[in-house]
N, CA, C and O atoms as a CHARMM CRD file, in Angstrom:
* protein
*
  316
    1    1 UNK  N     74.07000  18.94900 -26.97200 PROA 1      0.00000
    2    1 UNK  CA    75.01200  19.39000 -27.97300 PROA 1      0.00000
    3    1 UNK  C     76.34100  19.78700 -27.32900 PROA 1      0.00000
    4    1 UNK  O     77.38700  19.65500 -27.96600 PROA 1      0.00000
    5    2 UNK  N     76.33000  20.21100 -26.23300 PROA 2      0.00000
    6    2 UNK  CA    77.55800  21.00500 -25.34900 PROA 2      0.00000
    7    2 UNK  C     78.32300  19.16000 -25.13000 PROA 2      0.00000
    8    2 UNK  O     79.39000  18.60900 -25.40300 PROA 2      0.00000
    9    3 UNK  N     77.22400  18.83900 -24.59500 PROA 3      0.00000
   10    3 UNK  CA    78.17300  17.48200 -24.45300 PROA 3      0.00000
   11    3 UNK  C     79.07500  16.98500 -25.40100 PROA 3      0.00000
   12    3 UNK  O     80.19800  16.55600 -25.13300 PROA 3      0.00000
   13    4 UNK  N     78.63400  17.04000 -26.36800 PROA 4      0.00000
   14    4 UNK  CA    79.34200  16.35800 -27.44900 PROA 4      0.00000
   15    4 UNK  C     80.59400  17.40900 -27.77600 PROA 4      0.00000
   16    4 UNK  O     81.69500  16.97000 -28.10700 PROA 4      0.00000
   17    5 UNK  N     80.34900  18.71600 -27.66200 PROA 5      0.00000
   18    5 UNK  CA    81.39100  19.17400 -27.90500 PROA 5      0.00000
   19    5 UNK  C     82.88100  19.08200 -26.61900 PROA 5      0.00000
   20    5 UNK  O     84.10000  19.14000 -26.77700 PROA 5      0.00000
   21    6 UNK  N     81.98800  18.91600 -25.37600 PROA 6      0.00000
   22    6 UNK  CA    83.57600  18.38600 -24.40600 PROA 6      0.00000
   23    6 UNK  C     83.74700  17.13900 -24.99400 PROA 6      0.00000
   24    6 UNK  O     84.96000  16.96200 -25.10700 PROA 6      0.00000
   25    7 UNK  N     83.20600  16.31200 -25.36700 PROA 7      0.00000
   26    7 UNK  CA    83.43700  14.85600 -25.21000 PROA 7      0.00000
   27    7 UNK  C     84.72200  14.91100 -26.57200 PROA 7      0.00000
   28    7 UNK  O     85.75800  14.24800 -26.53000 PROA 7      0.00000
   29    8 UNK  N     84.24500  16.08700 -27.99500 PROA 8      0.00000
   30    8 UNK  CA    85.13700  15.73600 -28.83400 PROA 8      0.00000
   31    8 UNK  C     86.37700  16.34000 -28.47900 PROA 8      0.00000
   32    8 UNK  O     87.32400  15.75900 -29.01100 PROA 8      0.00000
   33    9 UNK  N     86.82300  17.69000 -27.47800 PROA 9      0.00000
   34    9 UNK  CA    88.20300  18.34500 -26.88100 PROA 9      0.00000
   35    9 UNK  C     88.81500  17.14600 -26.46500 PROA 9      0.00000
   36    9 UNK  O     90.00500  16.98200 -26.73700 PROA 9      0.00000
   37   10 UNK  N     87.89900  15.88000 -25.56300 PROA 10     0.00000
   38   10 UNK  CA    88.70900  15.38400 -24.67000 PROA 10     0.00000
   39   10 UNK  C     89.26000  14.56100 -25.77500 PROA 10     0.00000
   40   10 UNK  O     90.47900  14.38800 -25.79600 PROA 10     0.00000
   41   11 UNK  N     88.43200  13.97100 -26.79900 PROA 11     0.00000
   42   11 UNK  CA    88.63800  12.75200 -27.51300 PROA 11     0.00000
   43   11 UNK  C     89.79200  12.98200 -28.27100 PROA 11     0.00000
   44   11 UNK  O     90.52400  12.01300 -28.47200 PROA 11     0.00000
   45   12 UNK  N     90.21400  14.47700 -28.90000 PROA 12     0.00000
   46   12 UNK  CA    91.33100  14.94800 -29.35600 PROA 12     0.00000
   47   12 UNK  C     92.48500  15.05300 -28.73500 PROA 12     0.00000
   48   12 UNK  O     93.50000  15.16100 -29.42300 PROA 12     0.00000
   49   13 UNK  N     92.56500  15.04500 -27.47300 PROA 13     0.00000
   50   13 UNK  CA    93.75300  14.64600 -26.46600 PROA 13     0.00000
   51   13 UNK  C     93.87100  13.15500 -25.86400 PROA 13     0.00000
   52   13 UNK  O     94.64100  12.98800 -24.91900 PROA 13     0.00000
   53   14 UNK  N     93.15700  12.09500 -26.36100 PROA 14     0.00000
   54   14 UNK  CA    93.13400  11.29800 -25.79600 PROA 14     0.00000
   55   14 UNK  C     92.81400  10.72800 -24.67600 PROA 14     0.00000
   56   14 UNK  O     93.43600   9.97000 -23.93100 PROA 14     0.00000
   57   15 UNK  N     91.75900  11.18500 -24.64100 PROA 15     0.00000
   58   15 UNK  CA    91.64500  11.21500 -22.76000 PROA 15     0.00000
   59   15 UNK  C     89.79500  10.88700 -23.01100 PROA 15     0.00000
   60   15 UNK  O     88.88800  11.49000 -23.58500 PROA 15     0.00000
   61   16 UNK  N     89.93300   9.30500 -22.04400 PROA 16     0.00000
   62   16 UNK  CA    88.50800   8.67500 -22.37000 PROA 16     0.00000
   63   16 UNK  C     87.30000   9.23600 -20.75900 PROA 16     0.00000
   64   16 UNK  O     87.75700   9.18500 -19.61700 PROA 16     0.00000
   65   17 UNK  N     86.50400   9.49400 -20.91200 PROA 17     0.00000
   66   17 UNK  CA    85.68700  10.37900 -20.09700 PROA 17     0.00000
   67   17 UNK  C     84.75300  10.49900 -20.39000 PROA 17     0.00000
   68   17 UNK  O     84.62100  11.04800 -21.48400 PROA 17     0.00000
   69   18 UNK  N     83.30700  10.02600 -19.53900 PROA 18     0.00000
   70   18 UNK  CA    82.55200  10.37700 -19.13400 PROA 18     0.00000
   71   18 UNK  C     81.66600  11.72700 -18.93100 PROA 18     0.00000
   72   18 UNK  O     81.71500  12.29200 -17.83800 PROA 18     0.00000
   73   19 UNK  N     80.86700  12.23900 -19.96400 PROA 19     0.00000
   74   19 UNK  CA    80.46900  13.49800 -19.65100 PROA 19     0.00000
   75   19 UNK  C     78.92200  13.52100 -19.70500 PROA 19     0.00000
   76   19 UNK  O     78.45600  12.99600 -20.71700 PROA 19     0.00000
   77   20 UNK  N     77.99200  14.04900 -18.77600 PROA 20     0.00000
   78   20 UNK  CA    76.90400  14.39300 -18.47300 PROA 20     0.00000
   79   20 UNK  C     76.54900  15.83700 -17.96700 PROA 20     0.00000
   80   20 UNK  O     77.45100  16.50300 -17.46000 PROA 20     0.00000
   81   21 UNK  N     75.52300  16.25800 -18.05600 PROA 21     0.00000
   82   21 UNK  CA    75.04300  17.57600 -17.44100 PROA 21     0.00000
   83   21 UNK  C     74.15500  17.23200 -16.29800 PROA 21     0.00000
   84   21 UNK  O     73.23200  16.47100 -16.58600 PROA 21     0.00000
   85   22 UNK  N     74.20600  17.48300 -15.51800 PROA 22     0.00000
   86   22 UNK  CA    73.28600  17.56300 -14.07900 PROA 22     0.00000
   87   22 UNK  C     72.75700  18.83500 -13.13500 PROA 22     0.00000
   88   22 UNK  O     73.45800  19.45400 -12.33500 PROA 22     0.00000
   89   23 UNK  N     71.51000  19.04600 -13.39200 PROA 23     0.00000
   90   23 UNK  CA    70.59200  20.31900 -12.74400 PROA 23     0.00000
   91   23 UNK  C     71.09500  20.12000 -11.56000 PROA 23     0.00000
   92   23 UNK  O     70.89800  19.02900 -11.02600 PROA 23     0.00000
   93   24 UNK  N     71.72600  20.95700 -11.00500 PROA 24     0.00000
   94   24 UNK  CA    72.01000  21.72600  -9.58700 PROA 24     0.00000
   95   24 UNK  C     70.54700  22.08400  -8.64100 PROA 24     0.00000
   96   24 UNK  O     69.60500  22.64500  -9.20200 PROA 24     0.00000
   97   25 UNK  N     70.48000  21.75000  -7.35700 PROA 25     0.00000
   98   25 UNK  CA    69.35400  21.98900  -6.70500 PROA 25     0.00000
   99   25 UNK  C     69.54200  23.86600  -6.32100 PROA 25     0.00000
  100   25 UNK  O     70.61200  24.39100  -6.62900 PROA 25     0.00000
  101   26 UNK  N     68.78100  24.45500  -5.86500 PROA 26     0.00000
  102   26 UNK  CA    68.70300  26.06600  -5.24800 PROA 26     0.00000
  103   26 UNK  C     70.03400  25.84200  -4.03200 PROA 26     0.00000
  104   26 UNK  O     70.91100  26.69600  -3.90100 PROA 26     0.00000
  105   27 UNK  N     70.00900  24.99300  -3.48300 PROA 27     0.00000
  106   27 UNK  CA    71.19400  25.03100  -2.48700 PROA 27     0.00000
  107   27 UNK  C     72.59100  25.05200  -2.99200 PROA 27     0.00000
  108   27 UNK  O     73.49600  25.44600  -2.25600 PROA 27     0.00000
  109   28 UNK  N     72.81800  24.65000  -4.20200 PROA 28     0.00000
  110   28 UNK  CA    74.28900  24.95200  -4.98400 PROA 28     0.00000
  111   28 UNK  C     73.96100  26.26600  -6.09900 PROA 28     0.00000
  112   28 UNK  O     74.53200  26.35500  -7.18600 PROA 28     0.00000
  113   29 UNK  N     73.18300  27.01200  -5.72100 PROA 29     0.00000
  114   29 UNK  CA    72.63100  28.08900  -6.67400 PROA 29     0.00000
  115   29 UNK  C     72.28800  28.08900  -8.04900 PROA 29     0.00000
  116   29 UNK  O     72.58000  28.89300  -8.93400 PROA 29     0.00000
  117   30 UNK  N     71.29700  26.55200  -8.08700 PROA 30     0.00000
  118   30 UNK  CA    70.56700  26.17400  -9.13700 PROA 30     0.00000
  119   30 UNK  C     71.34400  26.16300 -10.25900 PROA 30     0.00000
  120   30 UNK  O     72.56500  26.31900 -10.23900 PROA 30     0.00000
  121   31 UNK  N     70.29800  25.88200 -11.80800 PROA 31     0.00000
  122   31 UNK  CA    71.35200  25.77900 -12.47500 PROA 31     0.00000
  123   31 UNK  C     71.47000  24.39900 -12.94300 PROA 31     0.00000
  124   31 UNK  O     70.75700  23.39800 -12.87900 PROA 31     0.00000
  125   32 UNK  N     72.64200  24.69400 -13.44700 PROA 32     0.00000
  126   32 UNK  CA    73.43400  23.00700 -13.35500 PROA 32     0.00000
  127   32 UNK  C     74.87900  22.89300 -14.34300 PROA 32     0.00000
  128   32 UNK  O     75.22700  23.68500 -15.21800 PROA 32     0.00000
  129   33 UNK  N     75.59500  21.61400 -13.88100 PROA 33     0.00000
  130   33 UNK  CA    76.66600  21.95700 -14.53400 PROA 33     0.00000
  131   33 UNK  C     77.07200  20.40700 -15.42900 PROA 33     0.00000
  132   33 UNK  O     76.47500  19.36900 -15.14300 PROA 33     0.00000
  133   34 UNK  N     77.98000  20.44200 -16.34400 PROA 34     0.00000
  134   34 UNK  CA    78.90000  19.40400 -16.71500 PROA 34     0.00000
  135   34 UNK  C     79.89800  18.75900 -16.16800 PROA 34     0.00000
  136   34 UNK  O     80.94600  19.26900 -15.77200 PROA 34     0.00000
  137   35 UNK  N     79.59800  17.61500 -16.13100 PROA 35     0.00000
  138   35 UNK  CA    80.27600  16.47300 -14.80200 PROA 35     0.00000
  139   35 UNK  C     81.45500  15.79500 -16.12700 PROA 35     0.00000
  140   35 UNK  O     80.91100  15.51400 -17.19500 PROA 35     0.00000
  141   36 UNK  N     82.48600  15.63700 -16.05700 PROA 36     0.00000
  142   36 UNK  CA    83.60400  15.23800 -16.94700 PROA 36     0.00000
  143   36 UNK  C     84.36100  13.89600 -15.44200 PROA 36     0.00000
  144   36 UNK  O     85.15700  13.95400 -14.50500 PROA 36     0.00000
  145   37 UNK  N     83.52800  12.95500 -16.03600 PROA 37     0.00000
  146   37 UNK  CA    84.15400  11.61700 -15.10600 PROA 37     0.00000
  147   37 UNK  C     85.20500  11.07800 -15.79000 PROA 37     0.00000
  148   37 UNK  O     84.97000  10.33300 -16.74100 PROA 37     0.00000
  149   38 UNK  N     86.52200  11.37300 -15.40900 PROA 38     0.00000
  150   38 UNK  CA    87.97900  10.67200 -15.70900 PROA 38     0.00000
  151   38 UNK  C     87.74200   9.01900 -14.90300 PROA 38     0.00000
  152   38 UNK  O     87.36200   8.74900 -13.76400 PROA 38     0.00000
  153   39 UNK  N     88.20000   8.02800 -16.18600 PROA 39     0.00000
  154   39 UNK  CA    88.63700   7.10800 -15.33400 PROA 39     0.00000
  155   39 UNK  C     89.57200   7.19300 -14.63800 PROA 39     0.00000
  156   39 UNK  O     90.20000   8.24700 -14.73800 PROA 39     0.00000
  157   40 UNK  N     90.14400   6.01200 -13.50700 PROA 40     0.00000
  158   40 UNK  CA    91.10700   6.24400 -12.07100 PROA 40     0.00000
  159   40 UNK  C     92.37900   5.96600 -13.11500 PROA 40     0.00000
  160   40 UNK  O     93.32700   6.74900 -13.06900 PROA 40     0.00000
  161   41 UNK  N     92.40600   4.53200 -14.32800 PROA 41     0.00000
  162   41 UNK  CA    93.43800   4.52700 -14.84000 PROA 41     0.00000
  163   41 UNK  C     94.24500   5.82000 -15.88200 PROA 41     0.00000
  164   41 UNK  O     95.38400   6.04800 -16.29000 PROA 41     0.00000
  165   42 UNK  N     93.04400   6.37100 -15.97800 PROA 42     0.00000
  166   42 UNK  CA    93.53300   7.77900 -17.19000 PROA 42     0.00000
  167   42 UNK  C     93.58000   8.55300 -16.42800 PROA 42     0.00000
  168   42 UNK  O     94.19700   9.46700 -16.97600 PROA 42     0.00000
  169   43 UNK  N     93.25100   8.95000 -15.12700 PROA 43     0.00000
  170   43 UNK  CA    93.78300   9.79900 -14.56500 PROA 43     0.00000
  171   43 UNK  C     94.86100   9.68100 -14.29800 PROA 43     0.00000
  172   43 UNK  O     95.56800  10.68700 -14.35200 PROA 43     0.00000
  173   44 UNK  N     95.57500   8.11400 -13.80700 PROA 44     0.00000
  174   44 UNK  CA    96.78200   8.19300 -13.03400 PROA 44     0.00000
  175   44 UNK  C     98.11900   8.17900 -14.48600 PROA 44     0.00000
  176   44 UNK  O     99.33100   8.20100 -14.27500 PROA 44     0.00000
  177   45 UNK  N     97.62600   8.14900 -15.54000 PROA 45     0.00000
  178   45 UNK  CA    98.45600   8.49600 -16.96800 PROA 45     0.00000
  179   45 UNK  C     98.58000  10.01000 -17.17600 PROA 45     0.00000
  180   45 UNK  O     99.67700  10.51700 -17.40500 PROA 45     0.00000
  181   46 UNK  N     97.50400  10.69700 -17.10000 PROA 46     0.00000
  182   46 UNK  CA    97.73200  12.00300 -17.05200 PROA 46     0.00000
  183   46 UNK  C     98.46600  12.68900 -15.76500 PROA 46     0.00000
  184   46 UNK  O     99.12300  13.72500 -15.86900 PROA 46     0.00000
  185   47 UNK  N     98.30500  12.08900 -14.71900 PROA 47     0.00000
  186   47 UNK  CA    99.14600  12.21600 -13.57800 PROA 47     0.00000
  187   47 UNK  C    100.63200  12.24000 -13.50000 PROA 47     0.00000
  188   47 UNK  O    101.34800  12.96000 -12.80400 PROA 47     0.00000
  189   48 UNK  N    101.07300  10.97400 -14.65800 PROA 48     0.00000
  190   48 UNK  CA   101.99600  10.73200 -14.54700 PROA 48     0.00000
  191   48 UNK  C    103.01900  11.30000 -15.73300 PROA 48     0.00000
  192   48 UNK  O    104.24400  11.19400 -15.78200 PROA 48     0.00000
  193   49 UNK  N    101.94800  12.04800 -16.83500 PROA 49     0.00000
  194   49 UNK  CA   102.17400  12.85900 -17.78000 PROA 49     0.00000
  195   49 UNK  C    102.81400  14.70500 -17.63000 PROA 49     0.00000
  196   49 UNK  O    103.75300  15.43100 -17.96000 PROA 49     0.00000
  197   50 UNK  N    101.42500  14.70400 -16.84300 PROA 50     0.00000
  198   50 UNK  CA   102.12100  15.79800 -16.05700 PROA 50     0.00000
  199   50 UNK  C    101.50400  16.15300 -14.28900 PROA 50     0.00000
  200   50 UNK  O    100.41400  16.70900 -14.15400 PROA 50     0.00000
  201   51 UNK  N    102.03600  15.90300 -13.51000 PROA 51     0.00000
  202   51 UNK  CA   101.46000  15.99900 -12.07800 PROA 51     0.00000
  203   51 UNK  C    101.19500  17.09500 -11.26800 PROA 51     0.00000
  204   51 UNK  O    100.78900  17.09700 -10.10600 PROA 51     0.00000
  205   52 UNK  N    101.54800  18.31700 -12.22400 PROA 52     0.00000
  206   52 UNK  CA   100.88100  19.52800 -11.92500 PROA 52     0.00000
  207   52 UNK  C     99.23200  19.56100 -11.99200 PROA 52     0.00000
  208   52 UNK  O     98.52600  20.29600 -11.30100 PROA 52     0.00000
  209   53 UNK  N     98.73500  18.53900 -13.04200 PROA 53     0.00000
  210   53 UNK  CA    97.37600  18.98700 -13.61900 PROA 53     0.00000
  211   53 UNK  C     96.46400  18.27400 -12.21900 PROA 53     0.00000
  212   53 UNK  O     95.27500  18.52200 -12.02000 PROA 53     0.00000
  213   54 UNK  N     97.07100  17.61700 -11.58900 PROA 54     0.00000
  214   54 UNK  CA    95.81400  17.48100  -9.88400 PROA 54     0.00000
  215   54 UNK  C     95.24500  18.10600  -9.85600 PROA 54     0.00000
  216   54 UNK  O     94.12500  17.72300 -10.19500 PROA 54     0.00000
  217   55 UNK  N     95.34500  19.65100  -9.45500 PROA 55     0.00000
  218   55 UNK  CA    94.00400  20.25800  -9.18900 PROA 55     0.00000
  219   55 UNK  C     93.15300  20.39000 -10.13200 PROA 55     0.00000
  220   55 UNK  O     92.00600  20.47000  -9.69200 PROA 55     0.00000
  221   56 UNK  N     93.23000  20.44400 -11.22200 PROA 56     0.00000
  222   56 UNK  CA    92.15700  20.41700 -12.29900 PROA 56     0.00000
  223   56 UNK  C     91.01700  19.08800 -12.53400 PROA 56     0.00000
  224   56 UNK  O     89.81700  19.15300 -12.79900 PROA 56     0.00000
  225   57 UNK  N     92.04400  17.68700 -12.29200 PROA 57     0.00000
  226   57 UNK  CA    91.24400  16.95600 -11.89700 PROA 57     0.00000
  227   57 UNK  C     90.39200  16.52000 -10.69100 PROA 57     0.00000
  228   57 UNK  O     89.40000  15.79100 -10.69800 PROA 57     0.00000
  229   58 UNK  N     90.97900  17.11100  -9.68500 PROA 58     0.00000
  230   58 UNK  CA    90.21400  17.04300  -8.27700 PROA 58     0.00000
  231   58 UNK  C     88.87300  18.00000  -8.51000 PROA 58     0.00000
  232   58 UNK  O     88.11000  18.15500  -7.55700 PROA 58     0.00000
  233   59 UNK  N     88.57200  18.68400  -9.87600 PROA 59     0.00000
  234   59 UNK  CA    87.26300  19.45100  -9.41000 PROA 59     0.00000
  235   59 UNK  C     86.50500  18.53900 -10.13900 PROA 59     0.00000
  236   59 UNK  O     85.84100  17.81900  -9.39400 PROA 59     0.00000
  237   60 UNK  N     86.33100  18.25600 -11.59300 PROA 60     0.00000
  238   60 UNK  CA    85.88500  17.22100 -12.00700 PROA 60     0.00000
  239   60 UNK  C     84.12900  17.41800 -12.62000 PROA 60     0.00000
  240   60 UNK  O     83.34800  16.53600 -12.97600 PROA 60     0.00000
  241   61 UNK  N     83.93800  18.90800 -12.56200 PROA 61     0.00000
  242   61 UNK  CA    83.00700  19.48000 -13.10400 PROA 61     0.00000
  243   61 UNK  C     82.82800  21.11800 -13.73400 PROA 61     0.00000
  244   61 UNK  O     83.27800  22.05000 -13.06700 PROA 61     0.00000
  245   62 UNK  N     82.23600  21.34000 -14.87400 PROA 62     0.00000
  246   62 UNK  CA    82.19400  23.00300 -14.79500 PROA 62     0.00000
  247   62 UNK  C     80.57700  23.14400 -15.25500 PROA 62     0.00000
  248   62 UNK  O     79.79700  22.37100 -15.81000 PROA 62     0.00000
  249   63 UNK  N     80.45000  24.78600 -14.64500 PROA 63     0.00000
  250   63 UNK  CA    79.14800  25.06900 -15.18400 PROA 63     0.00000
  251   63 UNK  C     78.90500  25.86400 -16.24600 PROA 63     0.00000
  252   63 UNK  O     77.84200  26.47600 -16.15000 PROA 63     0.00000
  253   64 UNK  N     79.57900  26.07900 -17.30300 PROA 64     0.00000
  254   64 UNK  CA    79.60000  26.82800 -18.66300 PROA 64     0.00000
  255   64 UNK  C     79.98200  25.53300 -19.41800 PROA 64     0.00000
  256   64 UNK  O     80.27300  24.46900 -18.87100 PROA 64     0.00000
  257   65 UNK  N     79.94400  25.75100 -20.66900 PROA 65     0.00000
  258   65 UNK  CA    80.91300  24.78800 -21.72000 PROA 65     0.00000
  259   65 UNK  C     82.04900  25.85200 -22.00700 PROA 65     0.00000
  260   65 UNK  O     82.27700  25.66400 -23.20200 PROA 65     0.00000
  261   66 UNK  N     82.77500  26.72800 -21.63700 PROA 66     0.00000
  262   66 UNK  CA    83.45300  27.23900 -21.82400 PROA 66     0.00000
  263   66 UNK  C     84.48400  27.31800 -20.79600 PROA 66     0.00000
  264   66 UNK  O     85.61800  27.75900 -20.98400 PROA 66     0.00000
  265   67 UNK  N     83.89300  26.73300 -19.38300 PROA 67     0.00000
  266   67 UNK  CA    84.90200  26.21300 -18.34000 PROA 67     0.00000
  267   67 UNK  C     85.45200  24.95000 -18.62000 PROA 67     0.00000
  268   67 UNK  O     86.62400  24.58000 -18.55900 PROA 67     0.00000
  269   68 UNK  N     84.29400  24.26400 -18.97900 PROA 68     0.00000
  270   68 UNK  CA    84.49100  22.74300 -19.37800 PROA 68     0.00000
  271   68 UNK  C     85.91900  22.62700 -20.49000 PROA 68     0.00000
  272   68 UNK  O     86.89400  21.88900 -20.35200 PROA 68     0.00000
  273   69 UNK  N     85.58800  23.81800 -21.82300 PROA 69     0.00000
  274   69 UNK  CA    87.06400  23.28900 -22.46800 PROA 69     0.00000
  275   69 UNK  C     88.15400  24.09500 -22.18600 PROA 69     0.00000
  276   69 UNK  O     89.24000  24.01700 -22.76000 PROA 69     0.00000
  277   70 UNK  N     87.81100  25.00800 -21.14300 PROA 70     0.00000
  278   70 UNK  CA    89.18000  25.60200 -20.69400 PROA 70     0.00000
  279   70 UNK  C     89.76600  24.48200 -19.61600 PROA 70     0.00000
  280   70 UNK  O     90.99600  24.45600 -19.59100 PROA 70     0.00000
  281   71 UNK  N     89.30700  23.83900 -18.99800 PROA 71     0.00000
  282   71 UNK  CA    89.28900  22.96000 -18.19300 PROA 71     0.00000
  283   71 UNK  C     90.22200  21.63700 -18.79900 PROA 71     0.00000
  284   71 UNK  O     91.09100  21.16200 -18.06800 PROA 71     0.00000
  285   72 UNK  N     89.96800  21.01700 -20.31600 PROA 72     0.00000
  286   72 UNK  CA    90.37700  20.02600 -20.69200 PROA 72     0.00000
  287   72 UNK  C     91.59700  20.89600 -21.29400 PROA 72     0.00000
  288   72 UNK  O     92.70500  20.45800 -20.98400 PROA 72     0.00000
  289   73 UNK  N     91.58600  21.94400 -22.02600 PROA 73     0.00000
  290   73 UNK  CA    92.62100  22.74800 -22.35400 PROA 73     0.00000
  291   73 UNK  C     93.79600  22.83000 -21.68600 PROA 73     0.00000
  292   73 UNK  O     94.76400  23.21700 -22.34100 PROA 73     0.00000
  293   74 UNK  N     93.93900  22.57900 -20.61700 PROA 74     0.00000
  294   74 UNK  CA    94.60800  22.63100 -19.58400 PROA 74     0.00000
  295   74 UNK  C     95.38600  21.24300 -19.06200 PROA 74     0.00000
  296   74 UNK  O     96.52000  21.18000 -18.58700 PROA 74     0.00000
  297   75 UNK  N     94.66100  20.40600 -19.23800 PROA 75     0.00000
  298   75 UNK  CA    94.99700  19.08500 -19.40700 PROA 75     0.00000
  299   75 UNK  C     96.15200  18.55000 -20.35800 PROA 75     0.00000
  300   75 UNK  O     96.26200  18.80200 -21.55800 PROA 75     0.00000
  301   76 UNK  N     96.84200  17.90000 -19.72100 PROA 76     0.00000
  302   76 UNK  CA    97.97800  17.66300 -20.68200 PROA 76     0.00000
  303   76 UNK  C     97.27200  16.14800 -21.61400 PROA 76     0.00000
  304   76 UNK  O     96.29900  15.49300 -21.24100 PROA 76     0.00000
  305   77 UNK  N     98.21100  15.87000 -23.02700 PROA 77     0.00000
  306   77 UNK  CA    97.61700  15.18100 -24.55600 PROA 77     0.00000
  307   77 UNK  C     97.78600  13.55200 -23.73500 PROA 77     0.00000
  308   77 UNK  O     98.53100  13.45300 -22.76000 PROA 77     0.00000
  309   78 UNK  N     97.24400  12.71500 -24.10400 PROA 78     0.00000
  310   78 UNK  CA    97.56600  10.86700 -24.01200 PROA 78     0.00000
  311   78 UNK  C     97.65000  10.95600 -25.07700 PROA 78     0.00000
  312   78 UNK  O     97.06900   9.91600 -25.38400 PROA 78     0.00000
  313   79 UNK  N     98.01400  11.52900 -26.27100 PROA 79     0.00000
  314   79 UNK  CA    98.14900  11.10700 -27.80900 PROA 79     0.00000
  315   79 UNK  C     99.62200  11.22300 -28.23900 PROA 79     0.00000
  316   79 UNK  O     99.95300  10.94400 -29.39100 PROA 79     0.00000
């Protein structure tokens, strides 16, 4: 259900992405988080939209759904 709700933030900014959840082993302190896979071409549009937002895409995962849409929140619109 969390999925669907990043997938619809991103879909409202335009921005096509990849989202899954993946269990974390005890060595990343278990758990698990939401993986938000940008394509290379929509990244380099949002890049070129605004080129501050790099570091946000260089992490490319969160472990709440509440990082996840602060995360796309942050992201500048393709719309």
């Amino acid at each position: 259900m969390s999925s669907r709700k990043i997938r619809a933030a991103l879909k409202k900014k335009g921005i096509e992405a990849e989202v899954h959840w993946e269990y974390m082993s005890d060595c990343y302190g278990g758990g698990g988080a939401y993986f938000i896979d940008i394509d290379v071409d929509v990244e380099n549009k949002l890049l070129d939209s605004d080129p501050d937002c790099e570091p946000q895409l260089q992490c490319g995962y969160a472990e709440t759904l509440d990082e996840a849409l602060e995360f796309i929140d942050e992201l500048p619109s393709l719309k």
